[in-house]
C-alpha positions as CSV (number, residue, x, y, z in Angstrom):
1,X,-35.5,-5.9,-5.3
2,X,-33.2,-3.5,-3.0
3,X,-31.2,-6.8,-2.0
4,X,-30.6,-7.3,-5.8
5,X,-29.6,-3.7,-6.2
6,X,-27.0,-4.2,-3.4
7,X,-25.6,-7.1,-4.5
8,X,-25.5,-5.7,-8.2
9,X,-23.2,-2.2,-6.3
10,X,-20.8,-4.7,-4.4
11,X,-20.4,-6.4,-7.3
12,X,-20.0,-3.7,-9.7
13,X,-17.7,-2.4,-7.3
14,X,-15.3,-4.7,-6.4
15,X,-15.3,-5.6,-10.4
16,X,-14.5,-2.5,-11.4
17,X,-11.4,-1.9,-9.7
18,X,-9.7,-5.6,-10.6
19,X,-9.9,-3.7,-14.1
20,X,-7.6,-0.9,-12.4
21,X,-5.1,-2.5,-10.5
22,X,-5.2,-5.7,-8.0
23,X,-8.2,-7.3,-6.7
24,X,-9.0,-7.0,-2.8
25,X,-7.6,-9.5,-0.9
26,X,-7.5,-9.5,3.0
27,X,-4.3,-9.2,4.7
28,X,-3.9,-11.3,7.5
29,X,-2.9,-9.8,11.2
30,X,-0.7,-12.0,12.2
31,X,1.7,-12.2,9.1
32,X,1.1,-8.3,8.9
33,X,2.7,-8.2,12.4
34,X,5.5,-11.0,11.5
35,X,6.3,-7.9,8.7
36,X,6.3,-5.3,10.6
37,X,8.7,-7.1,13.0
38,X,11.4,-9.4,11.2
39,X,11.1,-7.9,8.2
40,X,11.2,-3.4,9.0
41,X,10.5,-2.6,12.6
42,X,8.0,-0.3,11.8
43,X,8.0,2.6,14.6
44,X,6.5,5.9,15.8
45,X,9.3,7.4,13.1
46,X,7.7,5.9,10.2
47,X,5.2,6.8,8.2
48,X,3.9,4.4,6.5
49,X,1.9,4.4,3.3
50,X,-0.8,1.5,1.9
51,X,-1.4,1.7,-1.6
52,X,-4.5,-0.1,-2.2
53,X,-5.3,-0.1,1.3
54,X,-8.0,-2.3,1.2
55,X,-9.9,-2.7,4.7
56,X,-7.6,-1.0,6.7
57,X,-6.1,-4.1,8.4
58,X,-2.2,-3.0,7.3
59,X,-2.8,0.6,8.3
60,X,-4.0,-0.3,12.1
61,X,-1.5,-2.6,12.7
62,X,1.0,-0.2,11.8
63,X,-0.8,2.4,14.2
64,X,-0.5,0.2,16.9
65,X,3.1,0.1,16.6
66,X,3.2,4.0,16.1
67,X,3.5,5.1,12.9
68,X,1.7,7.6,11.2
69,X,-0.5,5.6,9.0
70,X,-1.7,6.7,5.3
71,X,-3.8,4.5,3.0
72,X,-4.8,4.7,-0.3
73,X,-8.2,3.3,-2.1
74,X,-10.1,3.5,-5.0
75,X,-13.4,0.9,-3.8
76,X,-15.8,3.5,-1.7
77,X,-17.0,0.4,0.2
78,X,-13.9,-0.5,1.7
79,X,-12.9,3.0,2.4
80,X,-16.1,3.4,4.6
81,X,-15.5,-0.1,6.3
82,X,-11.9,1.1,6.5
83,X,-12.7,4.0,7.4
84,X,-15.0,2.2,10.7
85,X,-12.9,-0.2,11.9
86,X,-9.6,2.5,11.9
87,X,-11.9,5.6,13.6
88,X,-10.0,5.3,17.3
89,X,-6.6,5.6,16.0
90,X,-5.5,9.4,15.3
91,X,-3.0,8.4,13.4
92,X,-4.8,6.9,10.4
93,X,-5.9,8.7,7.2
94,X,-7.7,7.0,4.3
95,X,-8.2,8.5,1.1
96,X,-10.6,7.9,-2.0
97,X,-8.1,8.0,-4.1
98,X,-6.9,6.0,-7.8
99,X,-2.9,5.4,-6.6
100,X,-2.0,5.8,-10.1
101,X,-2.4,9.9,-9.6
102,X,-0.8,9.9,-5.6
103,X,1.8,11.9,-4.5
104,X,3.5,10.0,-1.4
105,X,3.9,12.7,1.0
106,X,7.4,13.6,1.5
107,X,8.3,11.9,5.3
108,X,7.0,8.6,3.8
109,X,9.5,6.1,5.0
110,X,7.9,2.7,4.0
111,X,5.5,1.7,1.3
112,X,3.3,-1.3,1.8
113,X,1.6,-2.7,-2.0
114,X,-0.1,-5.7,-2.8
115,X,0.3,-6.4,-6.1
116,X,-0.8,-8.3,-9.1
117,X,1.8,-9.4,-11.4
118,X,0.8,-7.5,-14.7
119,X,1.1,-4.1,-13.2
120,X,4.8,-5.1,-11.5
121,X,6.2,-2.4,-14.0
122,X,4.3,0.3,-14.0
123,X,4.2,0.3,-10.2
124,X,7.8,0.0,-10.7
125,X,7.7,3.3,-12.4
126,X,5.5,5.2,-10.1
127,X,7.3,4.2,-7.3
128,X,10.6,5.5,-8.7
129,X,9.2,8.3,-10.1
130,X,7.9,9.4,-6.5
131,X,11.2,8.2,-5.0
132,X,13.3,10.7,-7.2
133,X,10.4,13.5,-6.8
134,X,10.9,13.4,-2.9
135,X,14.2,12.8,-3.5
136,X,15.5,10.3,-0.4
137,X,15.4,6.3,0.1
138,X,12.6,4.8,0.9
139,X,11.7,0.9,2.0
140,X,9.0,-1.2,0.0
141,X,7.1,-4.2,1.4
142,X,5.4,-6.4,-0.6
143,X,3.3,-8.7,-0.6
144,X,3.5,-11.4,-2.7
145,X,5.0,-9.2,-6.1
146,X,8.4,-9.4,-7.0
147,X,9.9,-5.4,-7.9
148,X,13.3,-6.6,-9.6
149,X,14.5,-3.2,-10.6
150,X,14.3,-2.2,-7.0
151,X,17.5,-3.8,-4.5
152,X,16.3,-6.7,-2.4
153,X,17.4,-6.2,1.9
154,X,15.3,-9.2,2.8
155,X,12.6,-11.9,2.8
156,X,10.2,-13.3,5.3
157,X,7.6,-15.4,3.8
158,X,5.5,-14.1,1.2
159,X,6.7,-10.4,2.1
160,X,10.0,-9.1,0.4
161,X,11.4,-5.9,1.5
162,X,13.0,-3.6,-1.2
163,X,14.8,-0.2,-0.6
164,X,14.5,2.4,-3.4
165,X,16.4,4.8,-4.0
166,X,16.3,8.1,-5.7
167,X,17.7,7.9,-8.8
168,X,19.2,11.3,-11.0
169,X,17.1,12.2,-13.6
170,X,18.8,10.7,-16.6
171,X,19.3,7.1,-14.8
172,X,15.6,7.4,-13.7
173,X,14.7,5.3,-16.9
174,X,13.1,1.8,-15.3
């Protein structure tokens, strides 16, 4: 009965938050690191910010090359196996948090987002909207969505790297 009840909570959970925004997908090490070097040399001058930060995997390998590290989830079981597996590196936070209500802290330098095609534009608008509130440019990695309002610097497989900028307030209109 308890195994039922288990598999009925991972279920539930992981369920729940495809209704929300993408559904978890693991993140690969190696192509992280092929990212995080041909595509934006991430270094200890970045801080980099995960939304939907899944297991952590994007957020460690990002430590490991310096940067401050901030992650953002909404599934309480991957933010405690996140949560494990980042515990010896200082320089990782993950938060329980829905990203539709964040505020990217205002030294964020790069954004990494997975992202499921039907939420494209309302991502779109979120990440301008925090763009123009902390009011400097700011690079975007994606994995696998393609953010057309948003300039293109450079492609490397599946990842696309984007720089936003802040817009003025009445050309912030996406």
């Amino acid at each position: 009965m308890i195994f039922f009840w288990i598999i009925f909570v991972v279920v539930l959970t992981f369920g729940f938050v495809v209704f929300i925004g993408s559904p978890y997908v693991p993140s690969q090490k190696k192509y992280i690191r092929q990212a995080f070097v041909k595509l934006y040399k991430i270094s200890k001058n970045d801080v980099l910010v995960d939304i939907g930060s899944g297991d952590g995997v994007v957020l460690r390998e990002a430590a490991k090359l310096g940067a401050r590290a901030l992650g953002y989830e909404i599934n309480p079981l991957l933010i405690i196996i996140s949560r494990i597996l980042s515990a010896k590196f200082k320089n990782v936070k993950i938060h329980l948090v829905d990203f539709w209500y964040i505020k990217i802290p205002v030294d964020t330098t790069v954004i990494y987002i997975f992202s499921v095609t039907r939420d494209i534009n309302k991502i779109t608008k979120l990440l301008q909207k925090e763009i123009n509130r902390i009011n400097k440019p700011v690079h975007l990695i994606s994995f696998a969505g393609k953010f057309n309002h948003f300039k293109l610097v450079k492609s490397v497989g599946p990842y696309d790297l984007y720089l936003i900028n802040p817009l003025q307030q009445d050309k912030a209109q996406v």
